[in-house]
Wavefront OBJ file of the C-alpha trace (Angstrom):
o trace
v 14.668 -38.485 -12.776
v 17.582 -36.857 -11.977
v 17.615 -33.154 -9.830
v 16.211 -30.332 -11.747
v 15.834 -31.634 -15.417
v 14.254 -28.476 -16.413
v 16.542 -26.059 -15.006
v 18.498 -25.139 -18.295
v 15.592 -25.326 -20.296
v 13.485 -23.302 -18.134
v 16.375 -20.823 -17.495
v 16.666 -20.347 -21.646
v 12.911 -19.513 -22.009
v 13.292 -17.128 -19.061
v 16.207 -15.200 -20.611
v 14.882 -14.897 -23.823
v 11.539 -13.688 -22.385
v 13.416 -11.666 -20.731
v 15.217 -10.654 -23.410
v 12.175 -9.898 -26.067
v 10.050 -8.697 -23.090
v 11.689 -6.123 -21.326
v 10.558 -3.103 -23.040
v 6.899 -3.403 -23.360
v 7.203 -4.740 -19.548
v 8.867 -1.164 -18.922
v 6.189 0.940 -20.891
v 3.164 -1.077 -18.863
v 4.986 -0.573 -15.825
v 6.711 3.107 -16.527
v 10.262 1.227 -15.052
v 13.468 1.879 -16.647
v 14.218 -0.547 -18.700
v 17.052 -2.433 -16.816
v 14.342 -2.583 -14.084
v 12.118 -4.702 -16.208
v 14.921 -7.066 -17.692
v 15.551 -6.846 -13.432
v 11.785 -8.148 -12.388
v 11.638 -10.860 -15.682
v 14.908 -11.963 -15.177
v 14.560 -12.550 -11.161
v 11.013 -14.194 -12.246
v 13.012 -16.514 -14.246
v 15.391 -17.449 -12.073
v 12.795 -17.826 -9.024
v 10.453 -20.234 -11.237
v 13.799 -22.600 -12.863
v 14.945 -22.890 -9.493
v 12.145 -23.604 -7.522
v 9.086 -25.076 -9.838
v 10.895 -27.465 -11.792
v 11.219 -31.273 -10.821
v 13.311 -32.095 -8.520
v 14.606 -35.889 -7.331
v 17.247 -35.686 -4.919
v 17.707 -39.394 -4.171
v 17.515 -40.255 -7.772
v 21.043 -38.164 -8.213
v 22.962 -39.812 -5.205
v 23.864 -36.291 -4.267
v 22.849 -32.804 -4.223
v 26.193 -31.640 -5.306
v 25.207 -33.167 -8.767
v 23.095 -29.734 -9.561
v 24.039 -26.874 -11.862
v 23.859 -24.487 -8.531
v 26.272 -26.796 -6.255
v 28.829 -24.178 -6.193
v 26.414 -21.508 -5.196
v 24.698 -24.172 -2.344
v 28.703 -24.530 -1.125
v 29.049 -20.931 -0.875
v 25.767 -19.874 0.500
v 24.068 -22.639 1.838
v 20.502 -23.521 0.936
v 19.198 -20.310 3.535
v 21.238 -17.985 2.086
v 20.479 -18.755 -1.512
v 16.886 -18.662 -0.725
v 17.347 -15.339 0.401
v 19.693 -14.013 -2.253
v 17.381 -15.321 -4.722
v 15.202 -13.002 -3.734
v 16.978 -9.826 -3.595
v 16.900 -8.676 -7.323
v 12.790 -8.941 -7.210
v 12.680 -6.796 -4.280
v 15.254 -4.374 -5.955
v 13.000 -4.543 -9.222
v 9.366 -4.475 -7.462
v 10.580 -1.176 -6.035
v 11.156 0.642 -8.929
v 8.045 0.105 -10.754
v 6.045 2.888 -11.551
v 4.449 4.853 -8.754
v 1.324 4.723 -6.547
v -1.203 1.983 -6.678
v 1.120 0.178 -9.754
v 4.386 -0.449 -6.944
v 1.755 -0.989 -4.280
v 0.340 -3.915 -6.545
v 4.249 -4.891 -7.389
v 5.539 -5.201 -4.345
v 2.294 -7.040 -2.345
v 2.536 -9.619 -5.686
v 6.331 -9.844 -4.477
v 5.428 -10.775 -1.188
v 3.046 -13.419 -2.319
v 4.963 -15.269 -4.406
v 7.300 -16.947 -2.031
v 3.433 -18.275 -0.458
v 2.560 -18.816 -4.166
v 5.685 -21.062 -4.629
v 5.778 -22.875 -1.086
v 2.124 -23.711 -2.108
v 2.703 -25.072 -5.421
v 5.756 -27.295 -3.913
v 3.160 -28.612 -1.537
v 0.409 -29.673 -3.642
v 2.182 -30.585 -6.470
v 3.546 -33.995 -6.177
v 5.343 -34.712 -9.495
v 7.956 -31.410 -8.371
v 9.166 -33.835 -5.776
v 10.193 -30.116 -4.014
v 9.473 -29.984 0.133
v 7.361 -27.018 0.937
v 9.191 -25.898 3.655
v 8.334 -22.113 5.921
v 12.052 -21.546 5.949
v 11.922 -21.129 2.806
v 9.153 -18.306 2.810
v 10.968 -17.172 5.719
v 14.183 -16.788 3.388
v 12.491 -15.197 0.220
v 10.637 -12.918 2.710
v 14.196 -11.249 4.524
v 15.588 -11.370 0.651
v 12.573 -9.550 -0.787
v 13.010 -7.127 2.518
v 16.685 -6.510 1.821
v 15.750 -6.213 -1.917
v 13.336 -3.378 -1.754
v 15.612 -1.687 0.634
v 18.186 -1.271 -2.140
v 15.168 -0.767 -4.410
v 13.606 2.020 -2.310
v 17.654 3.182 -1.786
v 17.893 3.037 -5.670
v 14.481 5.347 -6.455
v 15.616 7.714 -3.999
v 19.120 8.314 -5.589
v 17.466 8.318 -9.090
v 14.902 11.092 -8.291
v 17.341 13.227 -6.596
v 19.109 12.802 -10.111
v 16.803 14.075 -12.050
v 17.059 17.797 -13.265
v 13.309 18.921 -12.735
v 12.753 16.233 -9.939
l 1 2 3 4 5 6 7 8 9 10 11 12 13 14 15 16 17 18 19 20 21 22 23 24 25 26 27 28 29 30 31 32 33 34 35 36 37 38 39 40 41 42 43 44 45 46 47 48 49 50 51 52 53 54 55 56 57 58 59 60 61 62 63 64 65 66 67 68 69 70 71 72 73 74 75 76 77 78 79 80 81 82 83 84 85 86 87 88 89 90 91 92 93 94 95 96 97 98 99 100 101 102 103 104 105 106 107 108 109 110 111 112 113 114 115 116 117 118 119 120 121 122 123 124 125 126 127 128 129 130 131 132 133 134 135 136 137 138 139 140 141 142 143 144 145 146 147 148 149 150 151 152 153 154 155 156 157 158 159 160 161
């Protein structure tokens, strides 16, 4: 099998989800708009990259997947934490109240959710590892810092805020 066989495919249905999905996503979540396409295209992303198969030694290298240039650059840590970043960013901006509250704990989860799936699993062939959680966790931190950065500067710019 060789590494990530799904990857395109998955990434395709994500962006035209993404794509078709954004605005009711928006309404149910009163987001802006780009804030949606934000939290279903990070979604996307999160799931190609880390829930579809993956055979290493069937490839002879690593290097062979569509993300080697982004593994040279950041490193397997750091894109496991940069990964992560737009969902924060996105989770923050969701509605207000108990809706966010929801958002962002369901952000938090998934890195758990994913880990967990890796682990049980077998036909993945992914290695549940707690760096990774570890990773998703600091890029979902640094995420909804921007996020919560974000709502602040959009309030302030609204006339009757």
């Amino acid at each position: 099998m060789p590494i990530l066989p799904l990857l395109i495919p998955v990434l395709v249905i994500g962006a035209v989800v993404t794509a078709v999905g954004y605005r009711p996503v928006a309404r149910w979540l009163r987001c802006p708009r780009w804030a949606a396409g934000l939290l279903l295209a990070s979604l996307a992303v999160i799931v190609a990259v880390t829930l579809t198969p993956q055979d290493v030694e069937a490839s002879g290298s690593p290097r062979a997947t569509v993300f080697a240039w982004l593994l040279a650059i950041l490193g397997d840590r750091g894109l496991n934490v940069v990964m992560f970043v737009p969902l924060g960013v996105a989770v923050m901006l969701v509605g207000s109240g108990r809706l966010r509250v929801v958002a962002v704990l369901a952000g938090f989860a998934l890195p758990w959710v994913v880990e967990g799936v890796q682990w049980f699993v077998e036909p993945l062939a992914r290695g549940a590892q707690w760096e990774d959680v570890l990773d998703n966790t600091i890029g979902l931190v640094i995420g909804c810092g921007v996020g919560w950065w974000v709502r602040t500067r959009m309030v302030r710019a609204r006339p009757n805020a």
